[in-house]
C-alpha positions as CSV (number, residue, x, y, z in Angstrom):
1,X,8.6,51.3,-82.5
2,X,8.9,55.1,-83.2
3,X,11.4,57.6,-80.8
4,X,8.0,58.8,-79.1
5,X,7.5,54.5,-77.5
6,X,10.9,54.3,-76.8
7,X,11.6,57.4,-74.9
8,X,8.4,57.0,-72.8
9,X,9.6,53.2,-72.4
10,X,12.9,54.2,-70.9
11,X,11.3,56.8,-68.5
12,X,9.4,54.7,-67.0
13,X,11.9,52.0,-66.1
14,X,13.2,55.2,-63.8
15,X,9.9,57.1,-61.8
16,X,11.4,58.3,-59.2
17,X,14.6,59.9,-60.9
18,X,11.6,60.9,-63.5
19,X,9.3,62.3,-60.9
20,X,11.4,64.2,-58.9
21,X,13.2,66.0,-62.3
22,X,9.7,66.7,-63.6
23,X,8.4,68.4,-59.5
24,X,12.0,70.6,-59.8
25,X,11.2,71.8,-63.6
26,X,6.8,72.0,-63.0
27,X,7.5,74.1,-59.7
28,X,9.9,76.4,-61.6
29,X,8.0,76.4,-64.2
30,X,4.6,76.9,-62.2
31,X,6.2,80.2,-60.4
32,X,7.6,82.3,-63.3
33,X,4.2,81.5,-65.1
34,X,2.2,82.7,-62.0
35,X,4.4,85.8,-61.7
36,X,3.8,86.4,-65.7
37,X,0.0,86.4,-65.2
38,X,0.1,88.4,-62.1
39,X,2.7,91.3,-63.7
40,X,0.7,91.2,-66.6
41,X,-3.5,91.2,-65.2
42,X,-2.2,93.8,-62.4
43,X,-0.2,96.5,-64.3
44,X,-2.9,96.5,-67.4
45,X,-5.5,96.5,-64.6
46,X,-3.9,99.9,-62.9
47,X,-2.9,101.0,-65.9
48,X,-6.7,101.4,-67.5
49,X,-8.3,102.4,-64.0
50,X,-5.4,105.3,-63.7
51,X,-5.3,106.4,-67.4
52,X,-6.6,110.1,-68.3
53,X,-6.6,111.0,-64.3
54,X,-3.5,113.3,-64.6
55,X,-3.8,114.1,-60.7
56,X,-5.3,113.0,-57.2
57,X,-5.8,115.9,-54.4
58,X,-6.9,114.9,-51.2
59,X,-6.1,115.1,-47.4
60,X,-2.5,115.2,-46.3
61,X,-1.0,112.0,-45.9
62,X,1.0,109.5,-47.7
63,X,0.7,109.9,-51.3
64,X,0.3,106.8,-52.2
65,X,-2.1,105.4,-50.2
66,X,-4.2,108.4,-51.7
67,X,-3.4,107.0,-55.1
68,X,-4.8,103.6,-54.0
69,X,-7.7,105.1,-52.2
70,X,-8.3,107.7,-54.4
71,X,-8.2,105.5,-57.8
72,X,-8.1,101.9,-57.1
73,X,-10.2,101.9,-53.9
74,X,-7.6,99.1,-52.4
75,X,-6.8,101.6,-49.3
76,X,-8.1,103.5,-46.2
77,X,-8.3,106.9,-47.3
78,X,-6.1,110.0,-46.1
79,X,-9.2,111.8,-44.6
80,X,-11.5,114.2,-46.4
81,X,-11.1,117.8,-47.9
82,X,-13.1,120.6,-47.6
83,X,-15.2,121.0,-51.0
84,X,-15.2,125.0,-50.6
85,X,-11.4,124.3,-52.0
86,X,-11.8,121.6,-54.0
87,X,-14.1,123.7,-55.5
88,X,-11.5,126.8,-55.8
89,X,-9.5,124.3,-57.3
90,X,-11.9,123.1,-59.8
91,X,-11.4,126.6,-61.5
92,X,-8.2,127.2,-62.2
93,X,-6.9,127.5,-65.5
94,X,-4.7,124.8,-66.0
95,X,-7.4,122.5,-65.0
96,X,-9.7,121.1,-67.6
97,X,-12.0,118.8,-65.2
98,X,-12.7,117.7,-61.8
99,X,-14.3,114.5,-60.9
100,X,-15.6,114.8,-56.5
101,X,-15.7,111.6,-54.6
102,X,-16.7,111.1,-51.8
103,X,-16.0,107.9,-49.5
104,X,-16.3,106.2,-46.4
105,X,-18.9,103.5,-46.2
106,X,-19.5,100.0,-47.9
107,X,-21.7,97.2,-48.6
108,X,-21.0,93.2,-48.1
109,X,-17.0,94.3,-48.3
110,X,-18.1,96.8,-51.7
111,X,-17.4,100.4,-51.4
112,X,-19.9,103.1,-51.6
113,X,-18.5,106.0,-53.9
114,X,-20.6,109.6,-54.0
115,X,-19.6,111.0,-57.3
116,X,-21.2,112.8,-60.6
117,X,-22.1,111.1,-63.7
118,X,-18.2,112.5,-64.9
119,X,-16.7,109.8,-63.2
120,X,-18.7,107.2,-65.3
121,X,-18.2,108.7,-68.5
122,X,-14.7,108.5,-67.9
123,X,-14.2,104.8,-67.6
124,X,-17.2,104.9,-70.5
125,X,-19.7,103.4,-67.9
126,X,-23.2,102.3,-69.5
127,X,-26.1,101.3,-67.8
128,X,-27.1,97.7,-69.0
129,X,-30.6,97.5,-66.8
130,X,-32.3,99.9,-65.1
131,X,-31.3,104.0,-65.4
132,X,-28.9,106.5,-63.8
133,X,-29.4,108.0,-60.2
134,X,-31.6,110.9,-60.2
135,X,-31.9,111.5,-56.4
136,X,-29.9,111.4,-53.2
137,X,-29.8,107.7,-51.7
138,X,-30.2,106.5,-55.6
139,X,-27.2,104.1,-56.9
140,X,-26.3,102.1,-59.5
141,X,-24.2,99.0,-59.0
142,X,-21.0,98.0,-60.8
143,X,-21.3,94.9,-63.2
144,X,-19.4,92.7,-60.8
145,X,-21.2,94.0,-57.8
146,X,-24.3,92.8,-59.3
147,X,-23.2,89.9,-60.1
148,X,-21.5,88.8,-56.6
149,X,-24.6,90.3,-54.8
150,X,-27.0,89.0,-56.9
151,X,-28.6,92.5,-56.3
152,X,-31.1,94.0,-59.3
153,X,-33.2,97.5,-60.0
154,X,-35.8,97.9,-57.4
155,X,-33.5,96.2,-54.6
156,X,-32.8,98.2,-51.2
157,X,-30.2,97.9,-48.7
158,X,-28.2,99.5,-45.7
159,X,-24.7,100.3,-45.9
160,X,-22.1,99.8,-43.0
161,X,-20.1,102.4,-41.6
162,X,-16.0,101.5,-43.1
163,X,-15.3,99.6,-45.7
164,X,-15.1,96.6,-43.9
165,X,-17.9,94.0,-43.1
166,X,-19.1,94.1,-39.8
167,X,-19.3,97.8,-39.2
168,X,-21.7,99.9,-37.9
169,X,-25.2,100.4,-40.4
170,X,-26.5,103.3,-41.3
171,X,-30.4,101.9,-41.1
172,X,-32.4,104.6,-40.9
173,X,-31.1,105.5,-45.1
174,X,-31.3,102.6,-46.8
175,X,-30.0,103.1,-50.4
176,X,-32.2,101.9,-53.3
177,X,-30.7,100.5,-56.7
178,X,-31.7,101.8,-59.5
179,X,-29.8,100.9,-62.1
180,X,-26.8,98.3,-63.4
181,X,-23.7,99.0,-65.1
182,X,-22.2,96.8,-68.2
183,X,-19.3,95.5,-67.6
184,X,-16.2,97.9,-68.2
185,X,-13.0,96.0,-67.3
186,X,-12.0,98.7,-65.0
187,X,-12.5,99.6,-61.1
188,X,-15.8,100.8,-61.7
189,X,-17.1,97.4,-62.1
190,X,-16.6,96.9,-58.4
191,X,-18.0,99.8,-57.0
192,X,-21.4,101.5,-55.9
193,X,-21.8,104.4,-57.5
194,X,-24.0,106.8,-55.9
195,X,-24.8,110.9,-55.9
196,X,-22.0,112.8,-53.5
197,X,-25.5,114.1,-51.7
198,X,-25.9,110.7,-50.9
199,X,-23.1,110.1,-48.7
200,X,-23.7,113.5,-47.0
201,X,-27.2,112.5,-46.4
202,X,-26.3,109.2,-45.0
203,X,-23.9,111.2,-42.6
204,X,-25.9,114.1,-41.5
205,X,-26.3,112.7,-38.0
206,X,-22.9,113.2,-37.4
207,X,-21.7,116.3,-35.5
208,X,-17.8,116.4,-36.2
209,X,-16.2,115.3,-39.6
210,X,-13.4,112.8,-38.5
211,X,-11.3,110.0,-39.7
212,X,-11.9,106.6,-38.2
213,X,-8.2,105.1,-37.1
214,X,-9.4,102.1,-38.6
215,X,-11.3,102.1,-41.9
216,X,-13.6,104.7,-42.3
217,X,-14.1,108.5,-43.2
218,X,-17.0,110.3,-41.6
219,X,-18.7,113.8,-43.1
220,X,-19.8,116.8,-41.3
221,X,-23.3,117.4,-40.6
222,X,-25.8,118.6,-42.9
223,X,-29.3,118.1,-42.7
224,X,-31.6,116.3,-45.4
225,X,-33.3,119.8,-46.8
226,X,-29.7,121.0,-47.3
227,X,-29.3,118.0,-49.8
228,X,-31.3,119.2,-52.6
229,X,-33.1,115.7,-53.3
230,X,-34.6,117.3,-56.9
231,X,-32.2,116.8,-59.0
232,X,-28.7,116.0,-58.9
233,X,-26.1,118.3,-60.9
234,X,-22.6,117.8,-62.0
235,X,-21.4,120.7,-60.5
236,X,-22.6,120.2,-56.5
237,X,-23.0,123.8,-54.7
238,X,-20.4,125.0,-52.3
239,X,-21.1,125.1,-48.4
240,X,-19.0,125.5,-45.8
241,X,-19.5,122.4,-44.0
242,X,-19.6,120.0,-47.2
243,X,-16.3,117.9,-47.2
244,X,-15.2,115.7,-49.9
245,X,-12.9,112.7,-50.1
246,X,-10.8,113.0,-53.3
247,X,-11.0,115.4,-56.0
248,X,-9.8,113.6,-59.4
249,X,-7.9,116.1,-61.6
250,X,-7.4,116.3,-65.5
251,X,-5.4,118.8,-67.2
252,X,-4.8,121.8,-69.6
253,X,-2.0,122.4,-69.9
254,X,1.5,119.8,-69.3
255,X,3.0,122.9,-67.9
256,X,0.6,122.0,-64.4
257,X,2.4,118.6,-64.0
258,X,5.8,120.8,-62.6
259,X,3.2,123.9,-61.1
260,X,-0.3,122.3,-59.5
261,X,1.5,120.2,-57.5
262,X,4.0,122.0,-55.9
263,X,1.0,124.8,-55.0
264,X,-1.6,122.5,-53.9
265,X,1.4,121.3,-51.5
266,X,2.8,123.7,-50.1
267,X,0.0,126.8,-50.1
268,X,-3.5,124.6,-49.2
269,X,-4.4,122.2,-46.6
270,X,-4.5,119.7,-49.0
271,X,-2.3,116.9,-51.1
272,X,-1.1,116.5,-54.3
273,X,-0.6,112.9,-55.9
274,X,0.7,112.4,-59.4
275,X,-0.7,108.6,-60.4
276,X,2.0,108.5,-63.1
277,X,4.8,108.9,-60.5
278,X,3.6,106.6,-58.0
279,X,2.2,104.0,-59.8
280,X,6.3,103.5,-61.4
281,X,7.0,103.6,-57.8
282,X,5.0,100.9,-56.6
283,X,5.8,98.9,-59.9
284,X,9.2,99.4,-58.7
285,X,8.6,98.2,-55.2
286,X,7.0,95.5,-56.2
287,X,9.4,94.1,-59.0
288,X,12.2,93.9,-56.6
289,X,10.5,91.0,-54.6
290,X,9.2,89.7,-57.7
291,X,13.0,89.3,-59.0
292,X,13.6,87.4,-56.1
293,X,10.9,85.0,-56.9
294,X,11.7,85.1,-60.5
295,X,15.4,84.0,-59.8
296,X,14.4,81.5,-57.3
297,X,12.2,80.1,-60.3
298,X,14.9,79.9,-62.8
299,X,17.6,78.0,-60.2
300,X,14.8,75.2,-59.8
301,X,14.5,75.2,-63.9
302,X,17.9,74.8,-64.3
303,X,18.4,72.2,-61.7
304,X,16.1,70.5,-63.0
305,X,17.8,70.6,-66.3
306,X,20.9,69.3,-64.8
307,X,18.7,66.9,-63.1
308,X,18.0,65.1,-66.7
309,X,21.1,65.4,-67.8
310,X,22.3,63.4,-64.8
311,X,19.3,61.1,-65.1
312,X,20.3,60.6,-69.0
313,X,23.9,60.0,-68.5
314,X,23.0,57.5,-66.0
315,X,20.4,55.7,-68.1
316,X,23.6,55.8,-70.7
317,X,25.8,53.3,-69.0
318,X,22.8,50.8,-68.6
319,X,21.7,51.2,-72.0
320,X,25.0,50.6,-73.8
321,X,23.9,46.8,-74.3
322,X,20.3,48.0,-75.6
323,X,22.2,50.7,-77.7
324,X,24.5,47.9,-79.8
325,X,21.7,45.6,-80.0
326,X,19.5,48.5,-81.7
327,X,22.4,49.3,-83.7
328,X,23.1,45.2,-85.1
329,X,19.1,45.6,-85.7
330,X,19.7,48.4,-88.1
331,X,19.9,51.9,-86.9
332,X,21.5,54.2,-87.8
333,X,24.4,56.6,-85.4
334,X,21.7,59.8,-86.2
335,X,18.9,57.7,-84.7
336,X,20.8,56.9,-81.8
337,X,21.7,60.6,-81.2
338,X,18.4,62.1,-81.5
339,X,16.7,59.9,-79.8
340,X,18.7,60.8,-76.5
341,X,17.9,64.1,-77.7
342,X,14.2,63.4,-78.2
343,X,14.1,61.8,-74.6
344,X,15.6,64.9,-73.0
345,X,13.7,67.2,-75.0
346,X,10.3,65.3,-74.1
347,X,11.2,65.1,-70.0
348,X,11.2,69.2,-70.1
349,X,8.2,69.8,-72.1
350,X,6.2,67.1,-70.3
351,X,7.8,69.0,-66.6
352,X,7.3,72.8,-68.6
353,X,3.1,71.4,-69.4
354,X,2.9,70.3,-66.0
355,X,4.2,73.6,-64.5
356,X,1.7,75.7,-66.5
357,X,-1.4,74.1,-65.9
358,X,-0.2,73.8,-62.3
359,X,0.4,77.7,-62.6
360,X,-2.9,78.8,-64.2
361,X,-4.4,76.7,-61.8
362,X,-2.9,78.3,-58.8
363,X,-3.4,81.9,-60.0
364,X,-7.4,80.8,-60.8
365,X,-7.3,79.5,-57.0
366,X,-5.5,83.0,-56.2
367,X,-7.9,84.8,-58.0
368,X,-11.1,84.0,-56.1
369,X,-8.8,85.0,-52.9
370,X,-8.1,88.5,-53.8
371,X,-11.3,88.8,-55.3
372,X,-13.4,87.9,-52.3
373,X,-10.4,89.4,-49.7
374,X,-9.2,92.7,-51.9
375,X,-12.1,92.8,-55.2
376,X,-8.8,92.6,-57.1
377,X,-9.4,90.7,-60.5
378,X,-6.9,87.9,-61.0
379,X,-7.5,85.2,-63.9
380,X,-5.6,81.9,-64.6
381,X,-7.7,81.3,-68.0
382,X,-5.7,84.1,-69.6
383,X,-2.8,82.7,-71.6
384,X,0.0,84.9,-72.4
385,X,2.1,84.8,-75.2
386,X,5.1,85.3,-73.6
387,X,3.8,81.9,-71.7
388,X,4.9,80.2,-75.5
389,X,8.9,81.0,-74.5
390,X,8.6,79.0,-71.4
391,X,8.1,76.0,-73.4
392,X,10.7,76.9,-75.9
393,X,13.1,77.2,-73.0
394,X,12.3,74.3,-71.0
395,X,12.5,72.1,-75.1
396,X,16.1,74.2,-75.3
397,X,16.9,73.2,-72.2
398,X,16.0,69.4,-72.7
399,X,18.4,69.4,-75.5
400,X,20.8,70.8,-74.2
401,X,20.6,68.2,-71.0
402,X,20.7,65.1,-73.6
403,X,23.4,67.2,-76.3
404,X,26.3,65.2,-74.2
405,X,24.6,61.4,-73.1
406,X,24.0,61.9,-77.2
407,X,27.3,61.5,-78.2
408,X,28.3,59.3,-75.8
409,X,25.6,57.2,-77.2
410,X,26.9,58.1,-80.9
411,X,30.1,57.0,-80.4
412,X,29.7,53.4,-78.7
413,X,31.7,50.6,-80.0
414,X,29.0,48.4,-81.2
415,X,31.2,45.5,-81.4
416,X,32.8,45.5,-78.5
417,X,29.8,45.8,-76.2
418,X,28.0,42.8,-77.8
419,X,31.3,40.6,-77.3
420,X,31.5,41.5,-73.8
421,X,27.7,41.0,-73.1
């Protein structure tokens, strides 16, 4: 018989101390793994969809939900701007592009985003079927949108008011796709992209511009010859009455991350977000519950490392007869030892397995929530490298829970427990 019988022979004469070590060290285990994946997919997620987008201006408000609105598309926006200053914006010096959104409606829980062809050559969008809008009420579908809606060029279909199912429809402009987008691994594979004419077309009923308490931003009235159906342009043409939602901003110069700011602030009606600043400060927020759960994680790893220990010391006392008798048969004090070892070291990787396919199976399970709830992208088939040191831990730690029943085991007087029985 080889250590590898043995040890698997002497765990199962104990399930239940087995078992419940093996629950304590999985479930600790399980959690730092899911937090791992979940750190990991959601900071490289924000991180690509922020990246180049040096600043956010949009309606007074909290700057962070702008950030989220404004970039990710995870939040109710702040309220709109007028474009006849996003547009004085646009041409100041230290600012080498703008990118115009404009928001407020959705489709089967995906949101509806008015914008110029800038904002897909940014995230280096690429249409995979189909072509580019050319005309207002034209749009082009993110690769996941596609997918989910099962949508294709040639398709129509009305958009609700808000960005939540349910709402109100806009059904006398139904929007026509026109085109698909490959897939890009950032948040433009979740959207609708569509001409910002489109959005003002769709709202050109409306008499006020006002934002909804709950979900949704509305746009002034224009009427439909106002929207210049011909041909859409990067550069849309100022009117009084045009509002926008968010005006992404790049720069020129480094010197307008301490001055455009400060200006747009405190001399406009509008907001200034830095994406930089408040993504560290969300990250921040974040990571202190996540500590929490991290350190919760690690008590239930290590008390399941004294757990063996206590099982294996145990296991010592009624295995000193066993012990001698293997010894008179011919093994040697080393065997002995490592094979307490072996045992302990075996209990945590067998708990550590366990608590990662129990982990990648939870955040797979998570994933299809936040996807359907939030269109947040979370897998569990990723595996991380860092995923490797769990293992090594939970191996160090099953050594270290056998190190002392080892030497106890070492040192038994093989003589004297055979004559005593």
């Amino acid at each position: 018989m080889n250590a590898f019988t043995i040890a698997l022979a002497y765990i199962r004469l104990r399930p239940l101390h087995t078992g419940l070590n093996l629950a304590l060290l999985a479930l600790g285990i399980m959690t730092i793994s899911l937090l791992m994946l979940f750190t990991e997919q959601l900071e490289g997620q924000m991180t690509r969809d922020a990246q180049g987008i040096d600043m956010v201006v949009g309606a007074k408000g909290s700057p962070m939900q702008l950030i989220l609105s404004g970039i990710y598309h995870l939040d109710v926006p702040t309220g709109n701007i007028p474009l006849v200053e996003a547009n004085t914006l646009a041409v100041n010096p230290m600012i080498k592009e703008t990118i115009p959104l404009a928001l407020g409606d959705s489709f089967r829980g995906f949101r509806i985003v008015g914008t110029e062809f800038g904002y897909l050559d940014h995230y280096s969008g690429s249409i995979s079927a189909g072509r580019l809008w050319e005309v207002p009420l034209e749009v082009v579908l993110g690769a996941l949108v596609a997918r989910d809606l099962g949508l294709k060029a040639g398709d129509q279909f009305i958009a609700s008011h808000g960005f939540a199912d349910g709402g109100s429809t806009h059904g006398k402009d139904p929007y026509r796709v026109v085109g698909v987008l490959e897939v890009t691994g950032t948040v433009i594979d979740r959207l609708i992209l569509t001409a910002v004419e489109s959005v003002w077309s769709v709202h050109g009923h409306q008499s006020e511009p006002r934002v909804d308490s709950d979900d949704s931003i509305d746009h002034t009235e224009s009427s439909h010859a106002d929207q210049e159906r011909g041909q859409h342009s990067d550069h849309v043409e100022v009117s009084d009455n045009r509002e926008i939602t968010v005006l992404l901003v790049k720069f020129s110069s480094p010197i307008a991350v301490v001055t455009l700011p400060r200006l747009i602030n405190t001399q406009t009606t509008m907001q200034a977000a830095l994406p930089g600043y408040e993504i560290s400060r969300l990250f921040k927020l974040v990571g202190i519950g996540l500590d929490g759960f991290r350190a919760f994680a690690m008590v239930l790893v290590l008390s399941a490392g004294v757990g063996i220990f206590t099982a294996l010391y145990n296991a010592l006392a009624e295995r000193r007869y066993d012990i001698a008798v293997f010894r008179a048969l011919g093994a040697s004090k080393p065997r002995v030892f490592w094979q307490f070892l072996f045992e302990g070291m075996l209990l945590s990787l067998m708990g550590a397995l366990i608590g990662l396919i129990l982990g990648h199976l939870t955040a797979e399970l998570a994933g299809a929530w936040l996807w359907r709830e939030h269109q947040l992208y979370l897998s569990g088939l990723t595996l991380l490298r860092e995923e490797l040191w769990l293992l090594g831990l939970s191996g160090v730690i099953g050594i270290v829970a056998g190190l002392f029943p080892a030497i106890r085991a070492y040192r038994i007087d093989v003589a004297g427990v055979l004559a005593r029985g």
